[in-house]
N, C-alpha and C positions, 0 to 999 in steps of 0.2 A: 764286607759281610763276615760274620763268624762263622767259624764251623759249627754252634749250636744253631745259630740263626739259618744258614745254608740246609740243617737237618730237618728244621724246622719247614723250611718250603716246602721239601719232601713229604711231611706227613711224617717224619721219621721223630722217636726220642735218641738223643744222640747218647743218652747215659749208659745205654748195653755195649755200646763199641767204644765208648770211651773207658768203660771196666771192663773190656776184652783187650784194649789195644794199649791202655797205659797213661797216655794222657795225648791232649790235644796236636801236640808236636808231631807226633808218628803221627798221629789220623792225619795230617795235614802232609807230610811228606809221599804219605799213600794217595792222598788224593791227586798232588801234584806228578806221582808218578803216573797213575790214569792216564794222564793230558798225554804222555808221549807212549803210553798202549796206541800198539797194533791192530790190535782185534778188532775191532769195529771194521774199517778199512779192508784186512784180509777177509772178514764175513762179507761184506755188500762186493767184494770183486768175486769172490767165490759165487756167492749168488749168480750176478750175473755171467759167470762161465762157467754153472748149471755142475760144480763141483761141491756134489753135496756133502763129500768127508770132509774135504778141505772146510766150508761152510758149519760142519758139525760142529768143528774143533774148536772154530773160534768162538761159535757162541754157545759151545761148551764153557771156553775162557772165561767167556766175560759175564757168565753165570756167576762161576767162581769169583772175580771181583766181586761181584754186584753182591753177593752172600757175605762175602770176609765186610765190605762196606756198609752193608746194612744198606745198598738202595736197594728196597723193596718193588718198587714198581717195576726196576730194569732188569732184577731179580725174576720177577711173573715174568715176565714177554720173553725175558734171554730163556727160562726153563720148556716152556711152549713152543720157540722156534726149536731149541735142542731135540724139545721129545716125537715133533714133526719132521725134522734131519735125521733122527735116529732110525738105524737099521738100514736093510738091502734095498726097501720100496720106499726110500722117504715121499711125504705130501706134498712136493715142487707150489702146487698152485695154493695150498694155506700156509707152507712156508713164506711163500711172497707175501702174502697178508700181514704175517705176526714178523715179518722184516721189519715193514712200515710202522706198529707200535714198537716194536722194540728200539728203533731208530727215533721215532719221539720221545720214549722213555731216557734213551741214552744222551739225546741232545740237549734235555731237560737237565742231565746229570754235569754233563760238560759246560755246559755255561754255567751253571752254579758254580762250580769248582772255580771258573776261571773270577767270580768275581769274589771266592774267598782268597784268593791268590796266592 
Protein backbone atom coordinates (compact mmCIF):
# COMPACT_ATOMS: atom_id res chain seq x y z
CA UNK A 1 0.00 0.00 0.00
CA UNK A 2 1.08 3.60 -0.49
CA UNK A 3 1.24 6.29 1.83
CA UNK A 4 -1.46 8.19 -0.38
CA UNK A 5 -3.56 5.01 -0.53
CA UNK A 6 -2.93 4.20 3.38
CA UNK A 7 -4.34 8.13 3.74
CA UNK A 8 -6.89 7.33 1.78
CA UNK A 9 -8.45 4.44 4.15
CA UNK A 10 -8.38 7.13 6.67
CA UNK A 11 -10.60 9.64 5.04
CA UNK A 12 -7.58 11.70 5.09
CA UNK A 13 -6.05 14.01 1.74
CA UNK A 14 -2.50 13.25 2.17
CA UNK A 15 -1.52 16.63 0.17
CA UNK A 16 -1.44 18.93 3.56
CA UNK A 17 1.16 16.74 5.24
CA UNK A 18 2.93 15.99 2.39
CA UNK A 19 3.47 20.02 1.79
CA UNK A 20 3.99 20.39 5.58
CA UNK A 21 6.46 17.48 5.73
CA UNK A 22 8.38 17.54 2.37
CA UNK A 23 7.79 14.66 0.54
CA UNK A 24 6.76 11.06 1.07
CA UNK A 25 10.10 9.62 2.37
CA UNK A 26 9.98 11.56 5.87
CA UNK A 27 6.10 10.91 5.96
CA UNK A 28 7.09 7.28 5.82
CA UNK A 29 10.03 7.28 8.15
CA UNK A 30 7.55 9.09 10.68
CA UNK A 31 5.18 6.69 10.28
CA UNK A 32 7.55 3.80 10.68
CA UNK A 33 8.79 5.48 13.84
CA UNK A 34 5.02 5.37 15.38
CA UNK A 35 5.29 1.37 15.24
CA UNK A 36 8.02 1.59 17.98
CA UNK A 37 6.06 4.68 20.11
CA UNK A 38 5.46 3.98 23.53
CA UNK A 39 2.47 5.84 24.16
CA UNK A 40 -0.26 3.73 23.45
CA UNK A 41 1.18 0.93 25.83
CA UNK A 42 2.35 3.62 28.73
CA UNK A 43 -1.64 5.15 28.37
CA UNK A 44 -3.75 1.47 28.59
CA UNK A 45 -1.15 0.57 31.72
CA UNK A 46 -1.54 3.84 33.38
CA UNK A 47 -5.17 3.35 32.94
CA UNK A 48 -5.35 0.46 34.34
CA UNK A 49 -3.18 1.48 37.64
CA UNK A 50 -5.88 4.32 37.80
CA UNK A 51 -2.60 6.73 37.17
CA UNK A 52 -4.33 9.54 35.65
CA UNK A 53 -1.19 12.10 35.06
CA UNK A 54 0.76 9.36 33.97
CA UNK A 55 -2.36 8.35 31.48
CA UNK A 56 -2.72 12.20 30.66
CA UNK A 57 0.80 12.39 29.22
CA UNK A 58 0.57 9.84 27.12
CA UNK A 59 -2.40 10.59 25.47
CA UNK A 60 -1.44 14.09 25.54
CA UNK A 61 1.55 12.43 23.19
CA UNK A 62 -0.20 10.70 20.89
CA UNK A 63 -2.50 13.70 20.37
CA UNK A 64 0.55 15.25 19.34
CA UNK A 65 1.43 12.44 16.74
CA UNK A 66 -1.88 12.05 15.64
CA UNK A 67 -1.99 16.11 14.78
CA UNK A 68 1.69 16.43 13.29
CA UNK A 69 0.27 12.98 11.11
CA UNK A 70 -2.88 14.18 10.13
CA UNK A 71 -4.72 10.99 11.69
CA UNK A 72 -7.87 12.76 12.31
CA UNK A 73 -9.97 10.20 13.90
CA UNK A 74 -7.10 9.21 16.52
CA UNK A 75 -6.54 12.78 16.66
CA UNK A 76 -10.71 13.25 18.01
CA UNK A 77 -10.61 10.28 20.53
CA UNK A 78 -6.75 11.10 21.78
CA UNK A 79 -8.10 15.03 22.45
CA UNK A 80 -11.47 13.72 24.44
CA UNK A 81 -9.48 11.19 26.52
CA UNK A 82 -6.84 14.20 27.22
CA UNK A 83 -9.49 16.69 27.96
CA UNK A 84 -11.36 13.89 30.43
CA UNK A 85 -7.67 13.13 32.18
CA UNK A 86 -7.14 16.68 32.28
CA UNK A 87 -7.00 18.41 35.73
CA UNK A 88 -7.33 17.41 39.74
CA UNK A 89 -10.97 15.47 39.18
CA UNK A 90 -10.36 13.75 35.93
CA UNK A 91 -13.76 11.51 34.55
CA UNK A 92 -12.12 7.81 35.38
CA UNK A 93 -15.48 6.19 34.20
CA UNK A 94 -15.74 8.27 30.54
CA UNK A 95 -12.08 8.13 30.32
CA UNK A 96 -12.51 4.30 30.14
CA UNK A 97 -15.04 4.75 27.40
CA UNK A 98 -13.00 7.17 25.00
CA UNK A 99 -9.97 4.57 25.94
CA UNK A 100 -11.93 1.95 23.86
CA UNK A 101 -12.39 4.47 20.61
CA UNK A 102 -9.33 5.76 20.85
CA UNK A 103 -7.82 2.19 21.03
CA UNK A 104 -9.94 1.45 17.81
CA UNK A 105 -8.84 4.58 16.31
CA UNK A 106 -5.10 3.90 17.05
CA UNK A 107 -5.32 0.09 15.92
CA UNK A 108 -6.87 1.32 12.77
CA UNK A 109 -3.82 3.59 12.33
CA UNK A 110 -1.08 0.74 13.26
CA UNK A 111 -2.13 -1.79 10.97
CA UNK A 112 -2.32 0.57 8.10
CA UNK A 113 1.06 1.69 8.75
CA UNK A 114 2.29 -1.79 8.91
CA UNK A 115 1.06 -2.76 5.51
CA UNK A 116 2.53 0.60 4.08
CA UNK A 117 5.69 -0.73 5.48
Amino acid sequence: MTIREFYATLGVDSDQLLARLGNEERIHKYLLKMLDDKSFELLTESMTRGDTALAFRAAHTLKGIAANLEFVALLQSSSALTEALRGDTPDLDGAQALLEEMRRDYETVIEGIKLVG
